[in-house]
C-alpha positions in Angstrom: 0.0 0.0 0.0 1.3 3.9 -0.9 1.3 5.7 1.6 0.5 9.6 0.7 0.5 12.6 2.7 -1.6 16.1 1.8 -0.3 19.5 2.7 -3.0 22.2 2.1 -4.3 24.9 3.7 -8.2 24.5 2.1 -9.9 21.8 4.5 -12.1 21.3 1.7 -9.6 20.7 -0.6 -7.5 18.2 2.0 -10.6 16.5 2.1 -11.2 16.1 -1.6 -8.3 14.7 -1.8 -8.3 12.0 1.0 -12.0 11.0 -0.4 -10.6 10.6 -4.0 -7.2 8.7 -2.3 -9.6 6.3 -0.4 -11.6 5.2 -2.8 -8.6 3.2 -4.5 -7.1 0.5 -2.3 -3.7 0.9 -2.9 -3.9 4.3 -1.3 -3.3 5.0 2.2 -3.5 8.6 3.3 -1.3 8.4 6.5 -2.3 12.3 7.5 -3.2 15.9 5.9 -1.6 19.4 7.1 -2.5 22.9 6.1 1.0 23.8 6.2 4.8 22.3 6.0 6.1 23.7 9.3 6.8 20.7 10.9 7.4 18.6 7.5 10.5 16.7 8.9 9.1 15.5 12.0 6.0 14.9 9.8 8.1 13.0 7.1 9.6 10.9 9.9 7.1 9.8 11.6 4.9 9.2 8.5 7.5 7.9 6.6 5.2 8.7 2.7 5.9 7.5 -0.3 4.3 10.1 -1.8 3.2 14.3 -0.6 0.4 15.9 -2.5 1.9 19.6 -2.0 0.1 22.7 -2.0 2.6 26.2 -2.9 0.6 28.7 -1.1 0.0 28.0 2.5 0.4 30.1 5.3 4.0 30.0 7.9 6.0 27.6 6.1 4.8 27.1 1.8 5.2 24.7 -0.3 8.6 25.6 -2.3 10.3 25.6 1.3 8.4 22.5 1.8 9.9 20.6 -1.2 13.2 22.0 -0.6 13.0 20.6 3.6 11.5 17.3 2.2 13.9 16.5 -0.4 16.9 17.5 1.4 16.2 14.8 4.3 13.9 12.6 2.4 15.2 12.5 -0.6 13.2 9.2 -2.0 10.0 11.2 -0.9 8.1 12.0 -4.4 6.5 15.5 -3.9 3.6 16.2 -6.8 3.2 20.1 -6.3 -0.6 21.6 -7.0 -1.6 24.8 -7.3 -3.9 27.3 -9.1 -1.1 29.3 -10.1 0.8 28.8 -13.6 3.8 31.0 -12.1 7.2 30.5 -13.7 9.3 31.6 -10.5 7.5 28.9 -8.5 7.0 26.4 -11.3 11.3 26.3 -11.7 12.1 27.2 -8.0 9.8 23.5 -7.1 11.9 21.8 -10.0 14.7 23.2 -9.0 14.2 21.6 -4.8 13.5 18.2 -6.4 9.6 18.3 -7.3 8.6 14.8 -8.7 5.7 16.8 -10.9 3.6 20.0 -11.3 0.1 19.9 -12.2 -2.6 22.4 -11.5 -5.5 21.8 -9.0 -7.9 21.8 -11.6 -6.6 18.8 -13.3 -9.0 16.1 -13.5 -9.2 13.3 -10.2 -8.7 10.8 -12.4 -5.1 12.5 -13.6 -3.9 13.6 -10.1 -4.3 9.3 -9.7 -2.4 8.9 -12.9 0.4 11.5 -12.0 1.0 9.3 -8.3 1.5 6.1 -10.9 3.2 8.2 -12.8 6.0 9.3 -9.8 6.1 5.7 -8.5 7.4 4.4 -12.1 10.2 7.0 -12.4 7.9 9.7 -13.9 7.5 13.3 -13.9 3.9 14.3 -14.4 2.9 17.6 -15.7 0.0 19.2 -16.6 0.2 20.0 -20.3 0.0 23.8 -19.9 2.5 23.8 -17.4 5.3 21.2 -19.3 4.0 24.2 -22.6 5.6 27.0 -20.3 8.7 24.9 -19.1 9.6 23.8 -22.5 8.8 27.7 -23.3 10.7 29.4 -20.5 14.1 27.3 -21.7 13.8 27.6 -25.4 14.5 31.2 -24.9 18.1 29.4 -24.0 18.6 28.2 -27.3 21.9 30.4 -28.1 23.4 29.4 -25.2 26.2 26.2 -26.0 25.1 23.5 -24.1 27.4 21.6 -21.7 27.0 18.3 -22.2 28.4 16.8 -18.5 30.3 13.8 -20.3 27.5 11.9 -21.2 27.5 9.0 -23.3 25.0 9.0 -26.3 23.1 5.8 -24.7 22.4 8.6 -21.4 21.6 11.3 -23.7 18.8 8.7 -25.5 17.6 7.8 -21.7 17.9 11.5 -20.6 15.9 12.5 -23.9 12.8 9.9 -23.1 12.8 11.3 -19.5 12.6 14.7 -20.9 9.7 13.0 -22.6 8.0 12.5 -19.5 8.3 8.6 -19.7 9.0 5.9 -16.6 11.7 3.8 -16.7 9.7 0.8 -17.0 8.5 2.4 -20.4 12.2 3.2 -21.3 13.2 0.1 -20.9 10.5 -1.4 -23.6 11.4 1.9 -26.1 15.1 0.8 -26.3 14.2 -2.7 -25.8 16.9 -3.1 -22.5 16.5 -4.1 -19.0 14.8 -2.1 -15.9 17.9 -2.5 -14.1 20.1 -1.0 -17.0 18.1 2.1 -17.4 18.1 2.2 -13.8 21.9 1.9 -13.8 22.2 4.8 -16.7 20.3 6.7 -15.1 22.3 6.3 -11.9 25.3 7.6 -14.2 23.2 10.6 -15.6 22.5 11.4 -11.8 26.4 11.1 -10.7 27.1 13.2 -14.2 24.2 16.0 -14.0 25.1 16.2 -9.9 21.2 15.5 -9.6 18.9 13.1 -6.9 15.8 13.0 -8.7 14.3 12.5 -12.1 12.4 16.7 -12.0 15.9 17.5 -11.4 17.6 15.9 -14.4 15.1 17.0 -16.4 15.2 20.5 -15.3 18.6 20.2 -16.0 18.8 18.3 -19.5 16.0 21.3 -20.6 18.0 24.3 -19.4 21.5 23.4 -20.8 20.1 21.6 -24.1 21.5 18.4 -23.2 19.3 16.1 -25.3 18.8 18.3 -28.5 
């Protein structure tokens, strides 16, 4: 069973979210906050697989929250939501290890999808907000790229995460093993000095690494 915590400050929204978690089986929602002042004794105690993060809540948001989360916790997968498309926040939660970015009114049934989606190696994002991403670091384009060393076979890998797709679905695309994507990417990680698949990718789009 997953284990998912909520952070956010609407009750009606935390609840929302706990009903939709519940009714699927695999889903346990092990506790709800309306803010992330307390996230590490939270994370330790709760030990999550997964946070459904809110960005604005009141004392402690959810940008520090990632950054607190990740740093201590860093197999934690943090899915941000938020009503905002804002730039700043959308690269500063990328930038603290964000596993995905989608907005709160994305569908239930794709907030599910998104959780599957972190668990395989994803990085869900809401199509407008991947739009402004790949937008935001196209404006790069005359800047040379720094390539980090990487072999053309972690380039192809980095590329399909870019993509937005799990290992598992790597794996069948170049026709390999899980465990050998899982070992490039280990590489990629050690190369790109990253810890987490939103990080890479954040990474791989801003310095051009898989054009």
């Amino acid at each position: 069973m997953t284990k998912v915590v909520i952070y956010d400050d609407n009750p009606g929204r935390r609840e929302s979210l706990r009903m939709l978690l519940e009714s699927y089986p695999q889903y346990l929602v092990a506790g709800e906050f309306s803010h992330c002042a307390k996230v590490e004794s939270q994370m330790a105690a709760l030990q999550p697989e997964v946070v459904l993060m809110d960005i604005q809540m009141p004392e402690v948001d959810g940008i520090e929250g990632v950054r607190r989360i990740k740093e201590l916790f860093p197999d934690v997968h943090v899915i941000m939501q938020t009503v905002f498309e804002d730039d700043e926040k959308i690269f500063d939660a990328l930038r603290f290890g964000a596993s995905g970015y989608i907005l709160k009114k994305t569908d239930p049934a794709r907030i599910i999808e998104a959780i599957e989606d972190v668990l395989q190696g994803g990085s869900p994002m809401t199509p407008s907000i991947a739009t402004r991403v790949l937008h935001f670091f196209r404006q790069k384009k005359d800047e040379k790229p720094d390539e980090y060393g990487l072999s053309d076979r972690e380039k192809e890998i980095l590329r399909l995460l870019v993509d937005g797709l799990s290992y598992k679905m790597i794996a069948e695309r170049l026709n390999i093993s899980y465990n050998t994507v899982n070992s490039h990417i280990k590489k990629i990680y050690d190369k790109l000095q990253v810890h987490s698949v939103s990080e890479a990718v954040s990474k791989a789009i801003r310095n051009r690494l898989t054009q």
